[in-house]
C-alpha positions in Angstrom: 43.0 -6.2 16.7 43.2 -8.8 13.8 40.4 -11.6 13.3 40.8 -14.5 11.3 37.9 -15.3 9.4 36.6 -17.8 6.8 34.0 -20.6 5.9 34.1 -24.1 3.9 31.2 -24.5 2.0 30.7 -28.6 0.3 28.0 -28.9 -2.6 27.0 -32.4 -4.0 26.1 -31.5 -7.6 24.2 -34.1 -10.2 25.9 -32.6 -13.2 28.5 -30.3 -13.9 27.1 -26.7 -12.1 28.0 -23.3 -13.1 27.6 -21.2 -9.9 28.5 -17.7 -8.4 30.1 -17.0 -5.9 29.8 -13.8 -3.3 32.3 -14.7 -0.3 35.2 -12.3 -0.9 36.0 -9.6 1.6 34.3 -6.3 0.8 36.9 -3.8 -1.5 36.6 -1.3 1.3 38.2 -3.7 3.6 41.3 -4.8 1.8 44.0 -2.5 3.3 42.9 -4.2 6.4 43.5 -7.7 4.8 47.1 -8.7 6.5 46.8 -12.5 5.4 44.4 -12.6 1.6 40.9 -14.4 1.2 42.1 -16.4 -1.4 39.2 -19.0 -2.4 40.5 -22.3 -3.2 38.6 -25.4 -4.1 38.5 -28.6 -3.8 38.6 -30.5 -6.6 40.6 -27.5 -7.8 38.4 -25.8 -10.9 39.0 -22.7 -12.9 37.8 -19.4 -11.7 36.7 -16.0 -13.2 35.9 -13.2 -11.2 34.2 -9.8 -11.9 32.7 -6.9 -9.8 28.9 -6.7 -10.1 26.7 -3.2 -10.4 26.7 -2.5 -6.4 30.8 -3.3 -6.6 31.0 -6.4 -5.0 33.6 -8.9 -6.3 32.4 -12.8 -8.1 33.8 -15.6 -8.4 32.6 -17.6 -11.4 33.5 -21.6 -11.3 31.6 -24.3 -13.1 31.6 -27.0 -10.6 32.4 -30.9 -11.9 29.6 -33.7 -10.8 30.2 -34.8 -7.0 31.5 -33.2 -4.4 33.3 -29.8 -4.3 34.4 -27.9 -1.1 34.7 -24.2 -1.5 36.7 -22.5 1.1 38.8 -19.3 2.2 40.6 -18.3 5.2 41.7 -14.7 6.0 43.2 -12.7 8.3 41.4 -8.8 8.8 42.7 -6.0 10.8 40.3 -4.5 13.1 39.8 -1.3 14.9 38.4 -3.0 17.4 35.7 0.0 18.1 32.1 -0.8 18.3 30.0 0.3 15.1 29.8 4.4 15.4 26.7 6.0 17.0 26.1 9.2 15.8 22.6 10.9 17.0 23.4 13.9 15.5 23.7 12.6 11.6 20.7 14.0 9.9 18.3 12.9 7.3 18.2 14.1 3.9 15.4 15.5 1.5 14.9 13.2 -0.8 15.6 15.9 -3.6 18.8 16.3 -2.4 20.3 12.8 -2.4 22.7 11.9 -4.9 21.6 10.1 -7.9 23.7 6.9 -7.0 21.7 6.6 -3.5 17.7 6.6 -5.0 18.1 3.2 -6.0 18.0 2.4 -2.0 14.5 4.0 -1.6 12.3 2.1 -4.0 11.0 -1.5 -2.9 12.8 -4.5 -3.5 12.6 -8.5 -3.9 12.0 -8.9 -0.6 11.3 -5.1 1.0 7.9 -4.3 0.0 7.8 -0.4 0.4 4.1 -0.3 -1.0 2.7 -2.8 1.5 4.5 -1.4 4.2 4.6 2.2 3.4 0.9 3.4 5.7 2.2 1.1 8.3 5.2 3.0 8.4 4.2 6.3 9.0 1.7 5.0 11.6 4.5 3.8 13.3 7.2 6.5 13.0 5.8 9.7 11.7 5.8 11.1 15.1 9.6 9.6 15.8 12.5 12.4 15.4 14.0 12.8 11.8 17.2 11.4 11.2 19.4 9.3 13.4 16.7 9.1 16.0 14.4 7.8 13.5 16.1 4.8 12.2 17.2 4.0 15.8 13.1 4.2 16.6 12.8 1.9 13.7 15.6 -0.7 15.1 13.8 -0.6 18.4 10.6 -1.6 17.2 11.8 -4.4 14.6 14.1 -5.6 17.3 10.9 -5.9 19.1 8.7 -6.9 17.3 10.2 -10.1 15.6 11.3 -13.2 17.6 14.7 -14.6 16.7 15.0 -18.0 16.1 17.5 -20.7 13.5 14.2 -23.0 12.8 12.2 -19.8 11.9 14.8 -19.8 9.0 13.6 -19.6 5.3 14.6 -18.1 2.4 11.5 -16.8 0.7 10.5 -14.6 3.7 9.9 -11.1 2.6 9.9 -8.0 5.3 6.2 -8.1 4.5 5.8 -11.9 5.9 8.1 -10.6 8.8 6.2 -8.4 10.0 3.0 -10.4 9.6 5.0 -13.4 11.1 7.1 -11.6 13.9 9.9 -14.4 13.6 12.6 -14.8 11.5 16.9 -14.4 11.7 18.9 -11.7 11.2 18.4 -11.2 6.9 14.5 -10.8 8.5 15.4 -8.2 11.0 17.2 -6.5 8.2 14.8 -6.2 5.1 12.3 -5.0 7.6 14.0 -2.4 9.2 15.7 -1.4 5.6 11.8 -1.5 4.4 10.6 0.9 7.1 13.6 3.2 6.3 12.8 3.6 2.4 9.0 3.9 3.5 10.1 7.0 5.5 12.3 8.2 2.8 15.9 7.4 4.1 18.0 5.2 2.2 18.9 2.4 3.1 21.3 -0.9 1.6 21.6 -4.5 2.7 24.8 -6.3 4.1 26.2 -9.3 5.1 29.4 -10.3 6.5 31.2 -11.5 9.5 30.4 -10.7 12.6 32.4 -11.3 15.9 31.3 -12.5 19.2 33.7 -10.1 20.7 32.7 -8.3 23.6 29.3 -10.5 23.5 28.8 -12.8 26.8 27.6 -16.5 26.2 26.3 -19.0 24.7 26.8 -18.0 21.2 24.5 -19.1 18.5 26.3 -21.0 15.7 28.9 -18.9 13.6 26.9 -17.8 10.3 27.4 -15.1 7.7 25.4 -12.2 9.1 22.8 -10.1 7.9 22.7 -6.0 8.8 21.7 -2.7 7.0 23.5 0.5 6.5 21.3 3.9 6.4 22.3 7.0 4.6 22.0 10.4 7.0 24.4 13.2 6.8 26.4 12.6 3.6 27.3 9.0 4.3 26.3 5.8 5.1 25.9 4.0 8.4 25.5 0.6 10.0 22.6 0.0 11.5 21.2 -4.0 12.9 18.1 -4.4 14.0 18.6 -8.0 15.1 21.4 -7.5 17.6 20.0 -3.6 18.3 23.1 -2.5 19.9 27.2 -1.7 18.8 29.3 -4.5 18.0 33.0 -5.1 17.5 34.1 -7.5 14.8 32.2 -6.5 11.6 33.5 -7.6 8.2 31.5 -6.6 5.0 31.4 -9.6 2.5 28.8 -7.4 0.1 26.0 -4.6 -0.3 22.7 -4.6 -2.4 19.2 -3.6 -2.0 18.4 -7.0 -0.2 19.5 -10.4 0.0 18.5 -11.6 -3.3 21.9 -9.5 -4.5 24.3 -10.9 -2.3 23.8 -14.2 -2.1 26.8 -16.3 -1.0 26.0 -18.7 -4.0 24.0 -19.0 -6.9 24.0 -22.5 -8.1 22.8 -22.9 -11.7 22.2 -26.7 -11.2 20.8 -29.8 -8.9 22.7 -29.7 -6.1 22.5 -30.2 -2.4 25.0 -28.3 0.1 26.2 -30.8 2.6 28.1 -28.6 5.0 28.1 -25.2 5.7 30.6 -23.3 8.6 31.8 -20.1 9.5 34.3 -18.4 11.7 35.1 -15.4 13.1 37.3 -15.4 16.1 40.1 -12.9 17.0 43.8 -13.9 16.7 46.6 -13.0 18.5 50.0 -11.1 17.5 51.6 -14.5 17.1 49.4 -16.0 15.7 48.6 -14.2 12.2 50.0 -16.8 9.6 47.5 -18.2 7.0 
């Protein structure tokens, strides 16, 4: 299977704007990239580009006064399997986790491990170790929060999500990956694209989506809380302990972004040329 995905982002900037930009394919993806995720702009500007501490690739541009339109289009071979459910995976002791993985138990901007540690293990203490335990987790965040597009905002920690019991998908995740450190299993942020495939209508409209990957049995896996159940179609963008490290765009500057669209659709055999 092959999906063709991309987005066109258009700022308005007061000034000249240095920003940072997140919105490349993940590096464990790119044997699977058939046409590149090349991001082009519009006025064209220079571009620098680095990886940052979790691995995830930057683009650096300083953006001219006006309008810019930042955009990429790429096409991504798929399995076409739903994400892996594994019951069996185990959890680890936390003595025995590998140095690079710790970082994923301790709180975070916006998951609050010491405010929501108690709650925690009144919640899942009594919940089978392991797989079965983050699943329990999943259940109850999936639950216990009401999804909504107008319950959107940016500040919202997992601590205000669970006090709130709304939010969208980045909500779902820091919760759920809050919950998880609380109960000593690692756990890492994500966002990507994510396919309708295999998902009856109405859709909601296309957005970069927000997921969590827990580490159980040597390696890591995904996990989302929001949609609570396998899908097909998932394309890492970037990992970090929660959204305040992979930020589409960091915009050093006054600004306002005008437009803002996604897709992720599948594309046929024919059909796979930039």
């Amino acid at each position: 299977m092959k999906l063709r995905v991309g987005y066109e982002l258009i700022y308005d900037c007061l000034q000249q704007t240095p920003m940072i930009l997140m919105v490349n394919v993940h590096y464990s993806r790119a044997s699977d990239l058939v046409v590149p995720d090349y991001v082009t702009t519009d006025p064209s500007v220079p571009m620098t580009a680095y990886r940052d501490a979790f691995g995830n690739w930057c683009t650096r541009i300083v953006a001219p006064a006006g309008q810019i339109r930042i955009a990429s289009s790429a096409i991504v071979r798929d399995t076409g399997e739903p994400d892996e459910v594994i019951p069996s995976a185990t959890q680890s002791q936390v003595q025995d986790l590998p140095e690079e993985n710790l970082v994923f138990l301790l709180g975070s901007r916006y998951c609050e491990t010491d405010r929501l540690s108690q709650i925690a293990w009144n919640l899942f203490e009594r919940s089978p170790t392991g797989w079965g335990r983050v699943q329990a987790i999943c259940d109850f965040v999936h639950r216990h929060i009401v999804f909504g597009y107008e319950h959107a905002r940016s500040t919202r920690t997992a601590w205000e999500a669970y006090n709130e019991r709304k939010g969208v998908c980045r909500d779902y995740a820091h919760l759920a990956i809050a919950f998880c450190r609380c109960m000593n299993i690692p756990a890492r942020y994500c966002t990507g694209y994510l396919s309708d495939i295999g998902i009856p209508p109405p859709y909601g409209p296309p957005d970069f989506a927000g997921w969590f990957e827990a580490y159980l049995g040597g390696r890591w896996y995904t996990f989302d809380a929001r949609n609570n159940m396998p899908r097909i179609g998932r394309v890492l963008i970037a990992r970090g302990r929660d959204a305040a490290d992979v930020a589409i765009s960091n915009t050093f500057g006054p600004n306002t972004l005008l437009s803002f669209t996604v897709h992720t659709d599948e594309v046929t055999e024919g059909n796979c040329h930039g």
